[in-house]
N, C-alpha and C positions, 0 to 999 in steps of 0.2 A: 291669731291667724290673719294673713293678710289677703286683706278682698282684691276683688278687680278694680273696684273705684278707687282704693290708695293705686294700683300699679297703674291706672290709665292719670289717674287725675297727679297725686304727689311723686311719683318715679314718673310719669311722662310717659308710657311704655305702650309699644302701640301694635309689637310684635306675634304677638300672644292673641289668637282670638277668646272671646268671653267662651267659649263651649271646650275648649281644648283649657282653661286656667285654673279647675279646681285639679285635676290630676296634675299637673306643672307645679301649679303654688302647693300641692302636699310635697310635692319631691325634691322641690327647693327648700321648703321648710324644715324637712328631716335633715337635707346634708348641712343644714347651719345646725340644726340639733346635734347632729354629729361632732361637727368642729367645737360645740362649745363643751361635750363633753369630753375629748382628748384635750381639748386645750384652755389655755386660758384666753377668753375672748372679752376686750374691755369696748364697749361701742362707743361711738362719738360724739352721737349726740340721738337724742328722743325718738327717732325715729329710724333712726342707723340700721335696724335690725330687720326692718321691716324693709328699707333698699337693698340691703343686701337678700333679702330673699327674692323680691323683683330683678336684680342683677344676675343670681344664680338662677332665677329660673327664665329670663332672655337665654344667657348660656344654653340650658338644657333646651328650649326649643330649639335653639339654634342647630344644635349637635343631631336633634332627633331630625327635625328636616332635611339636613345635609345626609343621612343614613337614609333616611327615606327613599331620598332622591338619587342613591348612590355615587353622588360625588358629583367634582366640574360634567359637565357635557363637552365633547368632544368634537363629536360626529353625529350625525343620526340620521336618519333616511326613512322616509315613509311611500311608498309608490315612487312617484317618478319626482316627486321633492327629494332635497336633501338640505341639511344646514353643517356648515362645519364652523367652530370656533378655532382661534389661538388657541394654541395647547396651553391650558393654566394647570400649573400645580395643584391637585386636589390639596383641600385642608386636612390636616393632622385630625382625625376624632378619635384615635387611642385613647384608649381607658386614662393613661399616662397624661394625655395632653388635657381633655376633660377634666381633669381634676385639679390641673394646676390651673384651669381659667377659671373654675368653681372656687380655687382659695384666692384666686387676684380678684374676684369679686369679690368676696366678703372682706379683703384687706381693704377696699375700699370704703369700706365705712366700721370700719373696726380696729384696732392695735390687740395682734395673735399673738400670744406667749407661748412659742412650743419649747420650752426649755424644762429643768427641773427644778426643783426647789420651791 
């Protein structure tokens, strides 16, 4: 299991508060549990396995924030304030796109074999 002290001190990770990382670091942990049981997962080196779950689970704060928060802000107005931004393209958080930044993190410290044989 990876603590907060490996994700704050050996991943550098600084995203993640300590009261929100035990639910984060379980949910990162399964989807590399996942990946290693559909696939073949070789890591890179000693500690591979354990940035790649600080990687996926940055990701997954990342995604959940952005749904929280429902997307860029645009506009907003409170009484007689207002704030308007440049229209930014909200980010991609489909199911679709979350998953493929969940496997471009664990590629980074892994070599995936999804083939057969």
């Amino acid at each position: 299991m990876t603590d907060y002290g490996f994700y704050t001190g050996e991943y550098a990770g600084s995203s993640i508060p300590q009261d929100a990382w035990p639910s984060v670091q379980r949910d990162a942990g399964a989807k590399v549990a996942q990946y290693e049981r559909i696939y073949t997962v070789t890591w890179l080196g000693a500690n591979s396995r354990d940035m790649a779950v600080c990687a996926i689970a940055d990701a997954m704060y990342a995604f959940e924030r952005l749904q929280a928060e429902g997307g860029a802000l645009q506009s907003a107005s409170v009484g007689s304030v207002s704030e308007s931004r440049a229209a930014v393209s909200a980010p991609d958080t489909s199911p679709a796109a979350q998953e493929r930044e969940f496997y471009r993190c664990l590629c980074m410290y892994a070599d995936v074999y999804r083939g057969c044989g």
